[in-house]
N, C-alpha and C positions, 0 to 999 in steps of 0.2 A: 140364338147363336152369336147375334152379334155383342148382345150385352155378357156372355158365356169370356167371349174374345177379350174384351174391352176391362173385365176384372181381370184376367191373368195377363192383358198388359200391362194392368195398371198394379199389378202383384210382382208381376216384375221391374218394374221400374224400383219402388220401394224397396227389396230385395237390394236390388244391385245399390242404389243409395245408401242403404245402411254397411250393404260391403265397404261401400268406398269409406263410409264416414267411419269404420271402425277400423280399415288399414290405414288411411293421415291420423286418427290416434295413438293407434300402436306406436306407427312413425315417430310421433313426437314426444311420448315414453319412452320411446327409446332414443331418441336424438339427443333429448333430458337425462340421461341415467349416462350415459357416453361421456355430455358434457360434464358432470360432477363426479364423476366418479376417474378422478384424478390419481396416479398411481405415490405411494409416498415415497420420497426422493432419499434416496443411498446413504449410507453413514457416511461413505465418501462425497456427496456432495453438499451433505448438511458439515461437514468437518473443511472444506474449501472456503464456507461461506463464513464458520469464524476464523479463518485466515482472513479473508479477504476486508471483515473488520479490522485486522491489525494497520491494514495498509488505508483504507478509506477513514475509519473513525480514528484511531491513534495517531497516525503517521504525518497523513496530508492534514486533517483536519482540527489536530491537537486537543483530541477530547479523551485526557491523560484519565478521567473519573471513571472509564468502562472498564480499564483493566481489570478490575476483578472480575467484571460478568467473562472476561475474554480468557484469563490465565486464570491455573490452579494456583494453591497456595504454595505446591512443594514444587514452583517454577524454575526451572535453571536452564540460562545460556550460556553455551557447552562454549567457550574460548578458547583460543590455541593453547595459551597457559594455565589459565584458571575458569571457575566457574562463576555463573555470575546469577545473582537471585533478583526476583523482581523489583522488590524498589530499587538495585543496582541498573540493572536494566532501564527501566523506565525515566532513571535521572538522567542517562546519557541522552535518552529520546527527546528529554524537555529541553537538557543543551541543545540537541541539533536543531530542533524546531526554534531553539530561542535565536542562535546563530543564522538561521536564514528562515526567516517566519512564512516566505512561500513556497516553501518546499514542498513538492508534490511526488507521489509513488505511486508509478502505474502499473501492474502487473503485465509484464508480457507472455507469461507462460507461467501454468499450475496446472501440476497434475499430482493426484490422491492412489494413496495405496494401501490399502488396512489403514493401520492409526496414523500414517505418515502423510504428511502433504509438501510438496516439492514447490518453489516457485522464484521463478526469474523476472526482476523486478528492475526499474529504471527509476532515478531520483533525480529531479531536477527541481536546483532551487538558485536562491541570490544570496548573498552573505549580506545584509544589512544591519547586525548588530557587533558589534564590540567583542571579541574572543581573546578573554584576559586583558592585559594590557595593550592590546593590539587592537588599532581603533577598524571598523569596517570598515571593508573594500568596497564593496558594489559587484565586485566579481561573479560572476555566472558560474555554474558546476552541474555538469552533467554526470550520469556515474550509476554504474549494471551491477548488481548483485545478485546473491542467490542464496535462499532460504528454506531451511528444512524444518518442518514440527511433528513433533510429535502429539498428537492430538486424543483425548481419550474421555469420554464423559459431557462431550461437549467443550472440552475449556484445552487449554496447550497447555503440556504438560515440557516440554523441551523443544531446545530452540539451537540448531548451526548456520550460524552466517557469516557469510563471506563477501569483502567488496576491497576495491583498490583505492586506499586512501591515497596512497598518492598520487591517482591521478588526479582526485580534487586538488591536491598543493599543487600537479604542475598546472591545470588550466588556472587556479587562481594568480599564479605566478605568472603565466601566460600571459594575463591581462592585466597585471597592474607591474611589466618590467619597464615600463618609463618611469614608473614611481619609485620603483626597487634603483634601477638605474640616479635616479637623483639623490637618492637618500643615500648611496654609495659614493657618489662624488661629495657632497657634503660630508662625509666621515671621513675618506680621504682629505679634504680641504681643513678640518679640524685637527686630525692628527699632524699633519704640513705645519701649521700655527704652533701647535703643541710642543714639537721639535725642534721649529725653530723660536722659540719664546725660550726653552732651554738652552737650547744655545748660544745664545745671546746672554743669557743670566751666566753662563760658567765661561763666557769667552772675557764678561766684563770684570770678574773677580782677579785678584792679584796675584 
């Protein structure tokens, strides 16, 4: 009886060990199949993420050689007046990056909708180069806009954007009106000379 006992304890122990060791298997089949089996992410958020290329590789970063992977070919920004094609586009982007080389574009707000993608963006840079004739300021510029595409295939297809240029000329005026200030009084002190050298020349004729 006792060695009768002593297998079906020892039948049950084994038993229940093999339970256990085959529910933490299943477990970890299934803890593994959970973890990879990752769900694929929206045309809307695969369509945000080449937006978000325009503003991190192009914008801030000046890597002007990806626009093709990023725009289609028949690309057009939609302007209040006219329209404007990619290499139109992309030459004004190499001025502004050339005009202040750390200009940086954060998104504050993107949101997707079928082929559309929406987003409100912030630009803050320093004028450190030469704009035309016009030697660099050093002036600061901060400044909000807001950008619509049209996105289709992977690549942007159309582009609406909007921002307040002239708040960049007043804070740059802002900060450089002791320089505007001098260089005013010097034209008036020029033209004063100029007026009076005339003067002087038709008061001494006969």
């Amino acid at each position: 009886m006792t060695t009768r006992a002593n297998v079906r304890e020892t039948s049950l122990k084994i038993a229940l060990i093999s339970s256990l060791l085959f529910c933490a298997s299943m477990s970890a089949v299934f803890a593994s199949a959970t973890n990879t089996a990752q769900p694929a992410p929206s045309q809307q958020e695969v369509n945000k993420a080449v937006a978000r290329r325009v503003f991190d590789e192009i914008l801030s970063q000046g890597r002007f050689d990806v626009a093709d992977e990023i725009y289609a070919r028949d690309f057009a920004n939609h302007g209040l007046h006219r329209n404007f094609n990619l290499e139109e586009d992309q030459a004004a982007a190499r001025w502004e990056k050339q005009v202040a080389p750390d200009m940086k574009l954060t998104v504050d707000l993107m949101l997707a909708d079928g082929d559309f993608v929406t987003a409100v963006w912030t630009a803050r840079g320093t004028n450190t180069a030469r704009v035309g004739w016009l030697p660099a300021t050093g002036a600061k510029f901060e400044v909000r806009g807001l950008t619509v595409w049209r996105i289709a295939d992977g690549k942007i297809h159309d582009e609406w954007t909007s921002f307040d240029m002239l708040h960049i000329v007043r804070q740059i005026v802002t900060q450089m009106k002791w320089q505007l200030m001098g260089l005013l009084f010097l034209v008036v002190v020029l033209m004063w000379m100029v007026v009076r050298f005339f003067r002087r020349k038709f008061a001494l004729r006969p």
